[in-house]
C-alpha angles and dihedrals in degrees: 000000000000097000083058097044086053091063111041123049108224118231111181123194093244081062103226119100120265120220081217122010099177094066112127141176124270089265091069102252133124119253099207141052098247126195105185108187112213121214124237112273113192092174094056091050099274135098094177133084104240123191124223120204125207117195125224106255094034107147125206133235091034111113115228151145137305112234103209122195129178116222114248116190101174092227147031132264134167087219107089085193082073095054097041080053084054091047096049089056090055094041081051123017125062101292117143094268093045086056094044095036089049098037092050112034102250142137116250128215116196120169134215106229130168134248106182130199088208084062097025093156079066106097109187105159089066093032096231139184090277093053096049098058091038115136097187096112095230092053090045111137103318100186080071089040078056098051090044088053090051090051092051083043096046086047091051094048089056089054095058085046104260121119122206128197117249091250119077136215104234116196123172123154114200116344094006094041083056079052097057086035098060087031095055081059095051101041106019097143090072098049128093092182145352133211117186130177142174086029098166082238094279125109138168115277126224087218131094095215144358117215091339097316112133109218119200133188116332096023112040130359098253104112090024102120090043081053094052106027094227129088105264106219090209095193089066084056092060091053094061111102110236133191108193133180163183142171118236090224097050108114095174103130118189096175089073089060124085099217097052085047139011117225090262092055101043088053094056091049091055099037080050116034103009149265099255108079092206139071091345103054094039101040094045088055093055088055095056099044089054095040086050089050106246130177091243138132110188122195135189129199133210130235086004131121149189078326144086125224144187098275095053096046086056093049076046091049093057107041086052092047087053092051096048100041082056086060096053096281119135 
């Protein structure tokens, strides 16, 4: 335990430092909500700070799921201090994975990833084709930089005595549910279940064109396995359970934005899947992902925006919990 504790600096929710936050009841549950923050490791395969969040109730010795969040901060800044800030908020407050994560007893990953104003066309947050292709080491493929963080994660969980499967949970609403939308194509063979929200109606599409229209990474699928530099078994794609969302009401529209998309870009989306954000794009994305034969269930709320509620985290809750209970947990 010391050699953890040396290299992770403990946070815990009541805000004052615990001699020994780990402590836990004879049950075998932790008595306190922990947020442990792990340090970059290059040499482990990643160059980023990530958080780790340990509900409170968590028992040890039953094996479970890894709940995986990407940080969104909503802007860019060339102060990393302000983004760990962001990721803190998602690791703690009431984002899609801390729901998950509290109301179901699992541990949360959430990185600290950069989204810097210097390269401001970089778009992290929503892994995009910029930051794919990125050759700033830092930025360097930061899908792999993910997966490295969730085996360091899943090493340091066995250590406090609570196993987790190989497969993760990946939530993300807006920028960072872009993020687990374009990564489950990337890496589905790791993922259990995916919730997305807030998605600007524009995902990305298991097809490698549309009347004629050749769509690459982060589009389409075309150039994915030149992007990642692996072979992509897209039927393994279309098994992944996925929850996706957006609220009727949500007029955020990424597409507009040149660091989200490129005009390129921008002019494909709209020659493909349409200008109008709602109800066309979106609508438009859900009918390919059903004609193609996709693993997904969309869903759409009224008077809702660029926003969750109560009544969709529960929907959220439930659709995880299925996906979970299929996998051994009770």
């Amino acid at each position: 335990m010391k050699l953890f504790l040396s290299l992770a600096l403990i946070l815990t929710f009541q805000n004052c430092v615990s001699q020994n936050p780990f402590s836990e009841s004879r049950s075998g549950f932790f008595l306190k909500d922990t947020l442990i923050s792990i340090e970059a490791n290059p040499a482990a395969g990643f160059s980023h700070e990530y958080l780790l969040m340990i509900p409170k109730g968590t028992t040890k010795a039953k094996t479970r799921f890894l709940v995986v969040e990407p940080n969104n901060s909503g802007f860019t800044s060339d102060s990393i201090e302000l983004h760990r800030k962001g990721a803190i908020f998602v690791a703690t407050k009431r984002s899609i994975g801390n729901i998950v994560a509290t109301e179901l007893d699992l541990p949360l990953l959430v990185p600290v990833f950069p989204r810097t104003r210097k390269e401001n066309l970089v778009y992290t947050h929503a892994l995009d084709r910029d930051a794919m292709l990125s050759q700033n080491e830092e930025l360097e493929r930061l899908d792999l930089q993910l997966l490295a963080m969730v085996s360091d994660a899943r090493r340091r969980l066995q250590d406090l005595g609570i196993p987790v499967e190989e497969k993760v949970v990946m939530t993300g609403f807006s920028a960072s549910g872009s993020f687990v939308n374009r990564f489950t194509f990337l890496h589905p063979g790791k993922i259990q279940a995916v919730v997305s929200g807030g998605l600007n109606g524009i995902l990305m599409l298991p097809v490698k064109e549309i009347n004629n229209y050749t769509l690459n990474y982060p589009l389409g699928i075309n150039d994915l396995q030149e992007i990642s530099g692996s072979e992509i078994d897209i039927e393994v794609y279309k098994k992944v359970p996925q929850f996706i969302f957006m609220g009727k009401l949500d007029d955020n529209d990424a597409v507009l934005y040149d660091d989200a998309y490129s005009e390129e870009e921008r002019t494909l989306v709209y020659a493909t899947v349409g200008e109008q954000m709602q109800p066309e794009r979106w609508e438009t994305c859900q009918k390919i992902y059903k004609n193609e034969g996709v693993n997904a269930e969309f869903h759409t709320y009224e008077e809702v925006g660029h926003w969750s509620t109560p009544k969709i985290n529960g929907e959220v809750i439930e659709f995880i919990k299925e996906q979970i209970t299929q996998e051994g947990e009770e």
